[in-house]
C-alpha positions in Angstrom: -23.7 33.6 1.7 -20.9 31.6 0.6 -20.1 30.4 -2.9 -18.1 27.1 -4.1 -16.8 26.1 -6.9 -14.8 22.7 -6.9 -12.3 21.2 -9.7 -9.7 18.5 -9.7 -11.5 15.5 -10.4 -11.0 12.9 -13.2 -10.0 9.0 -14.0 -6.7 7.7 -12.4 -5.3 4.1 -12.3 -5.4 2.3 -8.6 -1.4 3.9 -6.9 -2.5 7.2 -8.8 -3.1 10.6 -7.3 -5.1 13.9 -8.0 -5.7 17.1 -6.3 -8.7 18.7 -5.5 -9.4 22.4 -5.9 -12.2 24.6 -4.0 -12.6 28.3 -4.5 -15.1 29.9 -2.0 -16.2 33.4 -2.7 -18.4 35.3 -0.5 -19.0 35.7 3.1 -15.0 33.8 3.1 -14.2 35.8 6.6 -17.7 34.1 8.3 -15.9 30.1 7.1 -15.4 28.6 10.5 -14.7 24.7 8.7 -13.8 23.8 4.9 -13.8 20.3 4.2 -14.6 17.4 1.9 -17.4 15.1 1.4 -17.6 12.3 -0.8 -20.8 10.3 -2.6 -20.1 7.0 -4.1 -23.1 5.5 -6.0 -25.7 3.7 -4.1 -24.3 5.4 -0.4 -24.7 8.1 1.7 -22.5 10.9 1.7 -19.4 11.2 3.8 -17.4 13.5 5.7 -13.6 12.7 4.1 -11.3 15.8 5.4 -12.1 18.5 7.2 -9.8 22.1 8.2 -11.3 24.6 11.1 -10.3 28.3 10.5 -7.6 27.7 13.4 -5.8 24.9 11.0 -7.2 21.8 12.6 -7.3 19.3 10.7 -9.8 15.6 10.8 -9.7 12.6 8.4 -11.5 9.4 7.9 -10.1 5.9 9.0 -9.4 5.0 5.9 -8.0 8.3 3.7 -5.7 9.2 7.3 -2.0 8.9 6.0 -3.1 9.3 1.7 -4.7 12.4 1.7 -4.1 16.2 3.1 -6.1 18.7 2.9 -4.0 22.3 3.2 -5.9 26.0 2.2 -4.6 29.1 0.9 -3.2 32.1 3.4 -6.3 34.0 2.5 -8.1 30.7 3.6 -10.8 31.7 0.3 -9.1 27.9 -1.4 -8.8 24.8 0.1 -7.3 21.7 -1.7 -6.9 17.9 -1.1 -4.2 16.1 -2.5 -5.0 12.4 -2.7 -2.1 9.8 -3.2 -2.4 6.0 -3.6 -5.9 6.1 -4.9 -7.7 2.8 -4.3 -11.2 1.9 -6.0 -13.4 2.3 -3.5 -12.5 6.0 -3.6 -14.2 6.5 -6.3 -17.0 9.2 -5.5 -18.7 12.1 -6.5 -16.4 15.0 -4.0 -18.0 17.7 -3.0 -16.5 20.7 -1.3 -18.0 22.0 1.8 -18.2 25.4 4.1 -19.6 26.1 7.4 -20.3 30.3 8.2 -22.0 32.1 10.4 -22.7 31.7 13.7 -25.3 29.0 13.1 -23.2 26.9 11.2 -24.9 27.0 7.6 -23.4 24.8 5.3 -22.7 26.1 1.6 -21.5 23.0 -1.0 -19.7 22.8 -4.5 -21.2 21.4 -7.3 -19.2 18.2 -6.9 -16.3 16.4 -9.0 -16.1 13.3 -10.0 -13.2 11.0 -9.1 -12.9 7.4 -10.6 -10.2 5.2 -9.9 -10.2 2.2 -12.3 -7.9 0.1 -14.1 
């Protein structure tokens, strides 16, 4: 199994920035994709970033261009910085890791992110 635990979050004015944090312990060498997912109250959750154990990278419409997500050379942390935070990124974030060959996914506890003036 695979184990995550997220940090990062927090309360930011709209122009702001924070980083995200994800530590996965574990099964780490069976992680094919790392990625983000985000909740905001009242909607489903969404697929945000995404990295595939070759380095590929994916990104929503509307974070492509203010947020990157990178990992660690031991690939066991990914991270998401996230610049000119806008109000409607305000979500619950939830780190996420598919392993194995059958693709099981294994989330974080979630962090909140509020972006408010």
């Amino acid at each position: 199994q695979v184990q995550l635990v997220e940090s990062g979050g927090g309360s930011v004015q709209p122009g702001g920035s924070l980083r995200l944090s994800c530590a996965a312990s574990g099964r780490i060498f069976s992680i094919n994709v790392m990625g983000w997912y985000r909740q905001a109250p009242g909607k489903q959750r969404e697929l945000v970033a995404r990295i595939t154990s070759g380095g590929t990278t994916d990104y929503r419409d509307s974070v492509e261009g203010r947020f990157t997500i990178s990992r660690n050379n031991a690939r066991d942390r990914v991270f998401q910085q996230m610049n000119s935070l806008q109000p409607e990124d305000t979500a619950v974030y939830y780190c996420n890791a598919e392993y194995g060959p059958s693709g099981t996914d294994a989330w974080g506890q979630g962090t909140l992110v509020t972006v408010s003036s």
